[in-house]
C-alpha positions, 0 to 999 in steps of 0.5 A: 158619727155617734147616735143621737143618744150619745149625742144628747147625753153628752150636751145634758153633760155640758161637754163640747161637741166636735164639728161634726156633732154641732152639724148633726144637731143643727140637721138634726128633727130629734137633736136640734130642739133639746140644744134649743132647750138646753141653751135656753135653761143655760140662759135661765140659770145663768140669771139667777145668781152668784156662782157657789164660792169654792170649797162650799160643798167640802165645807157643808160635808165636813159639817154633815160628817162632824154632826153625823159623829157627834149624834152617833146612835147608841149600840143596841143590846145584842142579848135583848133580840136573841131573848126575844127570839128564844121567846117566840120559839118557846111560844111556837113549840107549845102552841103546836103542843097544844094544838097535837093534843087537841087533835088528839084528845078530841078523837079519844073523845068520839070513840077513836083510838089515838 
């Protein structure tokens, strides 16, 4: 016998149960309200409308596929970020340039020795 995880797992999955998980359902606190619930959902559903028509969703896919190919984003410049990256780099050392030597400048001016 399986808990009663697996046995909600598998009627949330649709799959058939074997005699003795129907028993357990029916004997079930926790079990037999979810197969009352999922029944009654199956009924709502099953009102709603028409069955999806074979091959939809191969059909809606091939067309994602073929729009997804057709507006393929343009590659970026590699050289543009490594530009961009050297910058930054450039800008870092001189602004701890520029702070070392205010340090520095500002204990020569009170008297100190650098």
């Amino acid at each position: 016998m399986r808990s009663c995880n697996e046995v909600q797992e598998k009627i949330a999955r649709g799959e058939s149960l074997s005699d003795d998980e129907r028993a357990h359902t029916t004997a079930c606190a926790s079990c037999a309200p979810m197969i009352a619930d999922f029944s009654l959902l199956e009924a709502a559903l099953s009102t709603l409308g028409t069955a999806v028509p074979d091959g939809f969703a191969d059909r809606v896919m091939a067309g994602v596929a073929a729009e997804g190919a057709a507006a393929a984003p343009r590659t970026p410049r590699r050289w543009v970020p490594l530009t961009l990256a050297y910058g930054a780099g450039v800008l870092a050392v001189l602004n701890v340039a520029g702070f070392l030597a205010s340090v520095f400048q500002a204990s020569v001016a009170f008297g100190g020795t650098p």
